[in-house]
TORLOVO-645043 format. One record per residue: residue number from 1; residue in three letters; x, y, z of N, C-alpha, C, O, CB in turn. Coordinates in steps of 0.05 Angstrom, whole numbers. Glycine has a CB too. Layout:
N
- n,res,nx,ny,nz,cax,cay,caz,cx,cy,cz,ox,oy,oz,cbx,cby,cbz
- NUM,ALA,X,Y,Z,X,Y,Z,X,Y,Z,X,Y,Z,X,Y,Z
...
END
This chain:
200
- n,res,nx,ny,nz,cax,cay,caz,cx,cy,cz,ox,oy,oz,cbx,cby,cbz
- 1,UNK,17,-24,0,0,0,0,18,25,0,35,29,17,-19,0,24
- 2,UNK,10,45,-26,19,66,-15,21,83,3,-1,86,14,17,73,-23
- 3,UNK,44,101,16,39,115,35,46,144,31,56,148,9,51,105,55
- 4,UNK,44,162,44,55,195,32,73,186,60,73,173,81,29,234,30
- 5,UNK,94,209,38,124,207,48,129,235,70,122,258,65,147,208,17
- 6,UNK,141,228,87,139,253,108,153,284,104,176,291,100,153,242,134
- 7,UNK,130,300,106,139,331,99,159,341,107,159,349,130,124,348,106
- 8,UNK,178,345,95,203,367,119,197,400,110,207,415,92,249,359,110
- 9,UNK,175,405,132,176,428,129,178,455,136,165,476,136,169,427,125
- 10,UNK,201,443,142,228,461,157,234,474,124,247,494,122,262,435,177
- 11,UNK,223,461,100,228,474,76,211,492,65,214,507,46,233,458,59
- 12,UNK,193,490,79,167,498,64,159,528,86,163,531,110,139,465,65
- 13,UNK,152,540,75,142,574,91,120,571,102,117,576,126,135,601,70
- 14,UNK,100,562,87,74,570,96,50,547,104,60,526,97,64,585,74
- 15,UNK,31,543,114,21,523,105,-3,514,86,-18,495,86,18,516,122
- 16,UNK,1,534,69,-5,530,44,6,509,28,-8,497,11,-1,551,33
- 17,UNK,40,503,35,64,497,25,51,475,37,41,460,21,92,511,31
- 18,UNK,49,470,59,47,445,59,29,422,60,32,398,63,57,442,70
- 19,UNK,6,439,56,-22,434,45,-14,424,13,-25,403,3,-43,466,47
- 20,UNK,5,440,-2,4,431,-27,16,406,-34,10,386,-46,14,449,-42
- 21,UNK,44,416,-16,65,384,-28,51,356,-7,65,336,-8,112,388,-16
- 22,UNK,33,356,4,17,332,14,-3,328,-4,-10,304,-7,5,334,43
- 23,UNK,-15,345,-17,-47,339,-45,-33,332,-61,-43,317,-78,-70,366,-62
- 24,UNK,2,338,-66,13,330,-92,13,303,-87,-4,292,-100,41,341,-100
- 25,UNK,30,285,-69,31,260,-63,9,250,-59,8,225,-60,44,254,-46
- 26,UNK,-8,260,-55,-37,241,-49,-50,244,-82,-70,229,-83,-64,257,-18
- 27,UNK,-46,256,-103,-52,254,-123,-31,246,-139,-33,247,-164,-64,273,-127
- 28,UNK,-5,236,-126,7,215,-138,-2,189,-135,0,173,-153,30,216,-133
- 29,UNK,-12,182,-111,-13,165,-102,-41,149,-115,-42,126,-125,-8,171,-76
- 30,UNK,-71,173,-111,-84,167,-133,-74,155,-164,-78,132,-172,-95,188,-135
- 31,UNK,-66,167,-172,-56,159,-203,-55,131,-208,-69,116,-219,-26,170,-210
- 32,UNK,-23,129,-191,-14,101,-185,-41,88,-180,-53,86,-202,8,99,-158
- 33,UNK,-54,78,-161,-81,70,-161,-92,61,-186,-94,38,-194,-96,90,-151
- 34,UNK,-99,85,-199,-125,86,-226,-106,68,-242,-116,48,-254,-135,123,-247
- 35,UNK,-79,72,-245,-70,61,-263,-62,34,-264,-54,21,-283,-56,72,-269
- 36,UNK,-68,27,-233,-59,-6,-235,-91,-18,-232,-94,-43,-232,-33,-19,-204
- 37,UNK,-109,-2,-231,-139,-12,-230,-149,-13,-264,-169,-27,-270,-160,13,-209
- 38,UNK,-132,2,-283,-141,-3,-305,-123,-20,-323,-130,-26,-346,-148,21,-315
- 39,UNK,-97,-29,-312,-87,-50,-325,-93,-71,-318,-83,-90,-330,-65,-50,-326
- 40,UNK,-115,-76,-292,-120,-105,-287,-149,-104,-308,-159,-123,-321,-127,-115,-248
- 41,UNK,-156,-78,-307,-179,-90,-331,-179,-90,-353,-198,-96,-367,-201,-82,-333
- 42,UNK,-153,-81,-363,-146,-91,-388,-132,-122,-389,-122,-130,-410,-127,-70,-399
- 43,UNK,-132,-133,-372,-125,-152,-364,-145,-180,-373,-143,-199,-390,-122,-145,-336
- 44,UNK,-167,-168,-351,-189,-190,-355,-206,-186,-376,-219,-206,-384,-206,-191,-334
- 45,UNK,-208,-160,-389,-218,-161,-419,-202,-175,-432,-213,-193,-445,-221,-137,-432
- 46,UNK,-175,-172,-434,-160,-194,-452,-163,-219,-447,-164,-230,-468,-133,-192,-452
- 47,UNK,-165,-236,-427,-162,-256,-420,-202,-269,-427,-207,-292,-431,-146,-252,-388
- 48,UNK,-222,-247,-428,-249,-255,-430,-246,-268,-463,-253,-289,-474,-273,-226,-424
- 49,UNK,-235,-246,-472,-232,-251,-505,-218,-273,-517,-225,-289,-534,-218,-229,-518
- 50,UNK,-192,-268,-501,-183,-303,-506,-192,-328,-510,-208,-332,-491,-174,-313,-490
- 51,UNK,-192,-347,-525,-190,-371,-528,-232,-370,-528,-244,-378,-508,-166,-388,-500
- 52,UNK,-243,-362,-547,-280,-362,-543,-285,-388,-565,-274,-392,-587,-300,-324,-557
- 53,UNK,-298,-398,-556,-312,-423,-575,-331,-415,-597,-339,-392,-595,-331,-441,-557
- 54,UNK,-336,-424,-611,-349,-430,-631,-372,-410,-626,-381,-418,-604,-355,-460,-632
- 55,UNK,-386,-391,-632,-415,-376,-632,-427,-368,-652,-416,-359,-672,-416,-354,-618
- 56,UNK,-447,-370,-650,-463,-360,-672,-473,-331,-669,-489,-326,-651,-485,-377,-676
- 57,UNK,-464,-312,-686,-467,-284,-678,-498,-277,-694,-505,-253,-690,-437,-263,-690
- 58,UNK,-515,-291,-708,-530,-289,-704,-552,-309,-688,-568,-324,-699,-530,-280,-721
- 59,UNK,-549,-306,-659,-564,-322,-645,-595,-307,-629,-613,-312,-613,-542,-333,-623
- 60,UNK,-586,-288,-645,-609,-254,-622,-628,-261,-645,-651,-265,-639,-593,-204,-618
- 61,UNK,-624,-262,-667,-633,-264,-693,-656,-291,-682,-681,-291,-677,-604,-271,-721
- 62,UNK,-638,-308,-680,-650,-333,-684,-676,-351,-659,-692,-369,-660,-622,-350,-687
- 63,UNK,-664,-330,-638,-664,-332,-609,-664,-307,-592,-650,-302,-573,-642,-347,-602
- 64,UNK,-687,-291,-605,-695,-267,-591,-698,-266,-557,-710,-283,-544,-721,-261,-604
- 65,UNK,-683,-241,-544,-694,-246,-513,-689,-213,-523,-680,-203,-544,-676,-268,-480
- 66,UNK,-702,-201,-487,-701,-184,-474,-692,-181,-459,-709,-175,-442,-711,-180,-471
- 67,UNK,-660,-179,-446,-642,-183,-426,-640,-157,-414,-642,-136,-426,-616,-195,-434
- 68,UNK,-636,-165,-370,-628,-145,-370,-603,-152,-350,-603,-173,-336,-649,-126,-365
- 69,UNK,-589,-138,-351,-557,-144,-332,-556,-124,-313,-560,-100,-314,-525,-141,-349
- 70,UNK,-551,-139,-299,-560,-137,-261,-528,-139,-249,-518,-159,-239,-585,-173,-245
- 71,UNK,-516,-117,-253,-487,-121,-248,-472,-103,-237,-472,-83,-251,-474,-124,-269
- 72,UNK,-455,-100,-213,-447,-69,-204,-421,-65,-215,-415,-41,-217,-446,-64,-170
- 73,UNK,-403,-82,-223,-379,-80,-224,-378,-77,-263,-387,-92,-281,-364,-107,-206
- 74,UNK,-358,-48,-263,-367,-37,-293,-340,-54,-310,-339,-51,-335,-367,4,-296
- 75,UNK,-324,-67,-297,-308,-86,-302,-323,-115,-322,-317,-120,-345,-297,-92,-272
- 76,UNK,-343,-129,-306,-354,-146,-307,-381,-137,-332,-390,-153,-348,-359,-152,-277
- 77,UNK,-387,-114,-332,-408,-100,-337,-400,-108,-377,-413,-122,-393,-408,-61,-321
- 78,UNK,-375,-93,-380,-362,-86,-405,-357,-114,-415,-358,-118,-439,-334,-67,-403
- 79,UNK,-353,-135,-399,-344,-163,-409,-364,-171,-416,-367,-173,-440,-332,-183,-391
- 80,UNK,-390,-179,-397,-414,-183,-406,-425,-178,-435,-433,-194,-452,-427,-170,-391
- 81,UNK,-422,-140,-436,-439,-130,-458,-430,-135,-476,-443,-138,-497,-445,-107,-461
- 82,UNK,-395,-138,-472,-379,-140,-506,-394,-173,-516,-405,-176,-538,-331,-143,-504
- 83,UNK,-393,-192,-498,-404,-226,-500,-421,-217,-518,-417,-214,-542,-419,-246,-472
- 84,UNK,-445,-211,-501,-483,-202,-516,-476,-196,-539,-484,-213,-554,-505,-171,-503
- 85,UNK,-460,-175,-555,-466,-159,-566,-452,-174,-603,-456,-171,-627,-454,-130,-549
- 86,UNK,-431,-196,-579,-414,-203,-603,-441,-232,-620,-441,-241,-643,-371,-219,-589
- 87,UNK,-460,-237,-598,-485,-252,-600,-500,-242,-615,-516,-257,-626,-498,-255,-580
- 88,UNK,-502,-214,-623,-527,-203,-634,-552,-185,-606,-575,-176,-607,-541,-234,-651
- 89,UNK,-537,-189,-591,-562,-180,-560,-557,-148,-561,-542,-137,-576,-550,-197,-517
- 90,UNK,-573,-138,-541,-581,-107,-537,-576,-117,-511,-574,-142,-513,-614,-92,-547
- 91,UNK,-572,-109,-485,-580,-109,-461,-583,-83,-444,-567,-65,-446,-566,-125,-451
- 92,UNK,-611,-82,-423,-600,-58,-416,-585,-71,-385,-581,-94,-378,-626,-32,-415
- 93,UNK,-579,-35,-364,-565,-45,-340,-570,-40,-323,-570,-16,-324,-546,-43,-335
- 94,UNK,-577,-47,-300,-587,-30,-275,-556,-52,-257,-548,-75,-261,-635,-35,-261
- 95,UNK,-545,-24,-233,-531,-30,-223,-534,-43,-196,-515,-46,-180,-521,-14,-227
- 96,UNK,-565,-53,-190,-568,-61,-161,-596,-63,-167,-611,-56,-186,-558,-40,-134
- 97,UNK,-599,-76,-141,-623,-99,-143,-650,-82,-151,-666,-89,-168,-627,-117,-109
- 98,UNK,-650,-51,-131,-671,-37,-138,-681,-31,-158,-705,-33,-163,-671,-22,-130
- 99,UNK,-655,-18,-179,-656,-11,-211,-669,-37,-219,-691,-34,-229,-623,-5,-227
- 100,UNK,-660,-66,-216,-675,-86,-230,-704,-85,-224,-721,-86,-242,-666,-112,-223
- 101,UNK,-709,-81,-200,-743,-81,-190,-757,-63,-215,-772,-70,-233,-750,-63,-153
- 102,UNK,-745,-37,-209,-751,-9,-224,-756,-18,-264,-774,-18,-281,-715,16,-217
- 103,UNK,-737,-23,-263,-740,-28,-292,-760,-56,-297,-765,-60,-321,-707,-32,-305
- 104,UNK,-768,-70,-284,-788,-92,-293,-812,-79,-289,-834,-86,-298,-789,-120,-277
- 105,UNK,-805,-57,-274,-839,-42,-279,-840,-23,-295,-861,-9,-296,-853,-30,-255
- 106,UNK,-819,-19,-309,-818,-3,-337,-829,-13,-364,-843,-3,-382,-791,1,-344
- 107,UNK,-819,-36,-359,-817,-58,-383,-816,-88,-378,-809,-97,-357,-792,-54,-398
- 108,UNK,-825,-104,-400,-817,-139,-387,-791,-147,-401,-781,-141,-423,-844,-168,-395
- 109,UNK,-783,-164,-380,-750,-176,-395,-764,-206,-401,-786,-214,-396,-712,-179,-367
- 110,UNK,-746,-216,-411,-733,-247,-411,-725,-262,-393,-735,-282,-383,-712,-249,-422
- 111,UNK,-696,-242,-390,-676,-257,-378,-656,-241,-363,-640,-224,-372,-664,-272,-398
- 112,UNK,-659,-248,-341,-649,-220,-320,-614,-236,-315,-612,-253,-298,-676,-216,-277
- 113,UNK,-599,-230,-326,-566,-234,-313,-559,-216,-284,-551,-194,-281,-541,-219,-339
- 114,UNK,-568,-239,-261,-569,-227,-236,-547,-223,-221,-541,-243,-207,-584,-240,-223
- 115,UNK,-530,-201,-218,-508,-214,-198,-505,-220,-164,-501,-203,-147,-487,-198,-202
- 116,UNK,-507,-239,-161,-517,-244,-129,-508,-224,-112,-526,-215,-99,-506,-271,-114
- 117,UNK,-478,-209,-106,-479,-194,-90,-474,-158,-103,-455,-150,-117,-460,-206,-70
- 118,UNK,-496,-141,-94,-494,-121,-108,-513,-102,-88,-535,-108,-79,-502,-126,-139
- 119,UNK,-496,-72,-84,-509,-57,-55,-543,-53,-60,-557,-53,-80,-492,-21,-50
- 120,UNK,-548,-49,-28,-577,-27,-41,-589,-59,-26,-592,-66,-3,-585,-15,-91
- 121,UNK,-595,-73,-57,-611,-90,-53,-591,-117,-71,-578,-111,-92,-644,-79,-62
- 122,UNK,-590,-143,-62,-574,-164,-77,-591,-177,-97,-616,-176,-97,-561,-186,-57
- 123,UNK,-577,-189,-112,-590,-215,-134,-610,-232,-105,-632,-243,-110,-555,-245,-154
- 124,UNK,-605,-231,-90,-622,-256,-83,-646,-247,-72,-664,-263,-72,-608,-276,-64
- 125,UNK,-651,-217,-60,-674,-203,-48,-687,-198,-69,-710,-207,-71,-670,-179,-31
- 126,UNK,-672,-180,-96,-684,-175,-119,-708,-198,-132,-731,-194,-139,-661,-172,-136
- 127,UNK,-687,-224,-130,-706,-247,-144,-733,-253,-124,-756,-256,-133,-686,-279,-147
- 128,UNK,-729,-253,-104,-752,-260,-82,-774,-242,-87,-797,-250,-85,-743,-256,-50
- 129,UNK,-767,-215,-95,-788,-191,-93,-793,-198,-122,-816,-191,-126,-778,-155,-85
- 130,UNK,-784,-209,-145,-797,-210,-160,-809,-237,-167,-827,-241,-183,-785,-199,-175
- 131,UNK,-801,-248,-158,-825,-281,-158,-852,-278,-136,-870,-294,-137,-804,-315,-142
- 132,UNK,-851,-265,-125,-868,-246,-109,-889,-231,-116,-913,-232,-107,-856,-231,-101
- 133,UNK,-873,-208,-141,-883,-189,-126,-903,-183,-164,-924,-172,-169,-854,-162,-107
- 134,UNK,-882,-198,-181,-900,-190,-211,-917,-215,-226,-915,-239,-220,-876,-179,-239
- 135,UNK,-929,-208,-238,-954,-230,-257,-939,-252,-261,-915,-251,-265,-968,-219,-291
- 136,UNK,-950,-269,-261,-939,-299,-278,-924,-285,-305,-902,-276,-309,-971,-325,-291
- 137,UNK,-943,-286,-319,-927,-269,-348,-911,-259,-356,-902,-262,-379,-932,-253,-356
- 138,UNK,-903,-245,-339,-879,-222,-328,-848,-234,-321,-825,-224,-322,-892,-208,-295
- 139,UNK,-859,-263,-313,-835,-269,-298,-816,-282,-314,-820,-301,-329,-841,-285,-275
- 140,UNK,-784,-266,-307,-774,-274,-335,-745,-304,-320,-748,-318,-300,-756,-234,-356
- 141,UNK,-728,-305,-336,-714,-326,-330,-695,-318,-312,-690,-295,-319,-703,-338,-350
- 142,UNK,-680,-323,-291,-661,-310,-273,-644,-325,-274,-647,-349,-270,-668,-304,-248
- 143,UNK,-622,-314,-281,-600,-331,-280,-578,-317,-261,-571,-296,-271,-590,-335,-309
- 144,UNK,-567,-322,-240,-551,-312,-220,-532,-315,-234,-533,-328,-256,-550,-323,-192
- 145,UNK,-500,-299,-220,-480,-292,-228,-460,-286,-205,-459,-264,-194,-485,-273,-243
- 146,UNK,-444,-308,-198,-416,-300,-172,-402,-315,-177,-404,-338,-187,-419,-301,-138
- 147,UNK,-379,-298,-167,-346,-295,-170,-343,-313,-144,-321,-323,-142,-331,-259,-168
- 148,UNK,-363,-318,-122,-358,-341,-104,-370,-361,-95,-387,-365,-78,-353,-337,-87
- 149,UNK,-354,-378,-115,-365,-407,-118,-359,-428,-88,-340,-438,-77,-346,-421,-147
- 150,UNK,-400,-427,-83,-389,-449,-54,-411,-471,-62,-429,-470,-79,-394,-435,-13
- 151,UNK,-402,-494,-41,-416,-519,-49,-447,-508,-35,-450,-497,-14,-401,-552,-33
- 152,UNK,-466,-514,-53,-489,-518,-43,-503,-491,-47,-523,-482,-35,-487,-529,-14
- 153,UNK,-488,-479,-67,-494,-444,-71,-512,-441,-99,-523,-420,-105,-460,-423,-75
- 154,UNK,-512,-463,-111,-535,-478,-140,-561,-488,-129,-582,-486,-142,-522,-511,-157
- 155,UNK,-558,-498,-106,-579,-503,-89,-599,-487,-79,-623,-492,-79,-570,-511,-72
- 156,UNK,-586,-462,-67,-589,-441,-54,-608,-421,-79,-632,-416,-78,-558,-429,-43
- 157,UNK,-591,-414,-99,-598,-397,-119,-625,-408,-129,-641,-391,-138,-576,-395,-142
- 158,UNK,-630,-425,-128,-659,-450,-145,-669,-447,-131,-692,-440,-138,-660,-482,-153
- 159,UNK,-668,-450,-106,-694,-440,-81,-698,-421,-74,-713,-417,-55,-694,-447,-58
- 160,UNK,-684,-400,-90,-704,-373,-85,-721,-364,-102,-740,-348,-100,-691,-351,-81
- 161,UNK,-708,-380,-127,-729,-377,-144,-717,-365,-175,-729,-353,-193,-751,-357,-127
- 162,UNK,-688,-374,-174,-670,-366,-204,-680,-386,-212,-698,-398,-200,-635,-364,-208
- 163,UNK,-667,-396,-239,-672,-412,-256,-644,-420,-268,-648,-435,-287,-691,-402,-273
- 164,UNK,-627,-417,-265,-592,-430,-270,-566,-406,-262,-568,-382,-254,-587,-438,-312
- 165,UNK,-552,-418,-265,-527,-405,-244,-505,-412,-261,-502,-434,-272,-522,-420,-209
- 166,UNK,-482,-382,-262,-459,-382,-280,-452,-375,-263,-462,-368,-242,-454,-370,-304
- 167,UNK,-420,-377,-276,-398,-372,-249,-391,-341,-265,-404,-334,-284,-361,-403,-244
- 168,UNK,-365,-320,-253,-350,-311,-259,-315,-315,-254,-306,-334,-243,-362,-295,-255
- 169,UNK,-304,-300,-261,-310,-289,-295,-320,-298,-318,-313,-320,-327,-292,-283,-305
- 170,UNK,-336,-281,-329,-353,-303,-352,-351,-312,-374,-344,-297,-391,-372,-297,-358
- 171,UNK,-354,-332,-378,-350,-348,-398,-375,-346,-424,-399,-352,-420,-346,-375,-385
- 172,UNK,-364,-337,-447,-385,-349,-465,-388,-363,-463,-395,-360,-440,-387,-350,-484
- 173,UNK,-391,-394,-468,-400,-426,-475,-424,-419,-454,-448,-417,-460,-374,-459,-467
- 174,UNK,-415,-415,-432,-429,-417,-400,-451,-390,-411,-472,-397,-421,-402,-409,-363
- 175,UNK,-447,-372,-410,-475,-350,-423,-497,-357,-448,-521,-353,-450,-460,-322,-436
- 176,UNK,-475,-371,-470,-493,-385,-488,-512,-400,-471,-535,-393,-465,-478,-404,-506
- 177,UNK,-498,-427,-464,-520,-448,-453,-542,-431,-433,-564,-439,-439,-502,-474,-435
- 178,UNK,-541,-417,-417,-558,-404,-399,-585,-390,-419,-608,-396,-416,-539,-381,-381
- 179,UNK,-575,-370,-439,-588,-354,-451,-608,-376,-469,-631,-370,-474,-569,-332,-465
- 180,UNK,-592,-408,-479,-605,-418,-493,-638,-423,-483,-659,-418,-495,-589,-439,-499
- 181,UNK,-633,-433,-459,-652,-443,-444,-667,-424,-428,-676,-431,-406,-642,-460,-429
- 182,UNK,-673,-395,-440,-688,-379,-433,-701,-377,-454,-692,-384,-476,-681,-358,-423
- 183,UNK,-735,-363,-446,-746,-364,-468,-765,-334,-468,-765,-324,-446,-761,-392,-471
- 184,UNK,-780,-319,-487,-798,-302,-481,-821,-309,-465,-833,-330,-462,-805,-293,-502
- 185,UNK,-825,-278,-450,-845,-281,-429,-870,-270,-447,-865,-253,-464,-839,-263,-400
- 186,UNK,-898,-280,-442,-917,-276,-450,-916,-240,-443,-927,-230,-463,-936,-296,-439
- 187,UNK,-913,-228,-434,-910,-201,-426,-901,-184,-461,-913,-171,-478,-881,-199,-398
- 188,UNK,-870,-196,-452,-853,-189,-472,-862,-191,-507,-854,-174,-523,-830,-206,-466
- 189,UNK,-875,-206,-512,-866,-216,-536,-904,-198,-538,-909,-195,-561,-854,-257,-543
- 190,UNK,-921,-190,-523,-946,-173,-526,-943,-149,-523,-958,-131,-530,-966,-179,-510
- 191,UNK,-911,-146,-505,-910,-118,-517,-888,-105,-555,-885,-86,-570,-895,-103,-485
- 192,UNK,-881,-127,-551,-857,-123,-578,-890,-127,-605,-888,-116,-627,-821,-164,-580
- 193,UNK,-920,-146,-597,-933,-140,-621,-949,-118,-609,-966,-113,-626,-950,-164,-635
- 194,UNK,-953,-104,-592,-964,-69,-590,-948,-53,-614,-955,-43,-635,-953,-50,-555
- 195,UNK,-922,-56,-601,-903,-37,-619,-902,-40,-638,-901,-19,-651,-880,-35,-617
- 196,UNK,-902,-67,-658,-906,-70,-679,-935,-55,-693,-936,-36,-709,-905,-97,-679
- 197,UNK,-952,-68,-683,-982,-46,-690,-978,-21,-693,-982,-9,-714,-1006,-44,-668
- 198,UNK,-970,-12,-675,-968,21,-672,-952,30,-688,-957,53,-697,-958,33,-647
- 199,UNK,-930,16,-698,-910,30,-733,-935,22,-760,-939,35,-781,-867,1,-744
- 200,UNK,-946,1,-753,-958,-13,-776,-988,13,-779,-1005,10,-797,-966,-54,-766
END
């Protein structure tokens, strides 16, 4: 861990002086920070991209959903969207459990990419309030999402009421297969023929 280095300021006049040369080191020290926080995520973007299997980039085409990603970490966020996108998907994002609530009463999804721990409110309160709390119709596929993998935590996620569980960091093959096995919600696919009518 960085530390700021001790003032001698027996050099310095004022304490202005030494108000300044302490914001200087502490905005060295920032720097250093940002900059080793954005080479690890150039890191795991490289490493997401690496070595991807076989996909079919038109699968959104073939295999329409309405996704929404339920994700706080903008690290995780960018890996995700680049996956979706290299699929043919749109997704939108809410960063915590509430934004997910919020936005199902905006609109209906599909397929909610939940991440179990996320402030405010988590993937797992989120899912409860919404097996709860909206229409049959409405209710779209939940698929949880953590970086900590424990025994009996597939178990856990299914009894609250998800519907399958990926690990991170994420893997296409593992997002394919999940997304395969989601399907449109009667909600969704009555509001995509409104909108249709209404151009027509």
């Amino acid at each position: 861990m960085e530390k700021i280095e001790e003032v001698n300021t027996e050099t310095l006049t004022s304490t202005t002086e030494v108000q300044q040369e302490v914001g200087q080191q502490v905005s060295g020290i920032v720097q250093a920070q940002n900059d080793e926080a954005h080479q690890a995520e150039r890191i795991q973007m490289r490493n997401a991209m690496h070595n991807l299997p076989d996909f079919d980039v038109q699968m959104a085409r073939r295999h329409p959903l309405r996704i929404l990603l339920a994700e706080d970490s903008l690290v995780n966020i960018k890996i995700a969207l680049w996956f979706l996108r290299k699929l043919g998907y749109h997704a939108d994002v809410a960063f915590n459990g509430i934004e997910v609530i919020d936005a199902l009463k905006r609109r209906s999804y599909d397929a909610i990419l939940m991440d179990a721990e996320m402030p405010e409110m988590d993937g797992r309160q989120a899912t409860m309030l919404i097996r709860k709390e909206f229409a049959k119709d409405q209710q779209p596929t939940i698929i949880a999402m953590t970086a900590n993998v424990q025994h009996g935590d597939r178990e856990e996620y299914l009894s609250l009421g998800m519907n399958d569980y990926i690990t991170k960091p994420l893997k296409m093959e593992d997002l394919i297969r999940a997304l395969s096995a989601s399907k449109p919600t009667p909600a969704s696919i009555m509001e995509e023929v409104q909108k249709i009518r209404k151009v027509a």
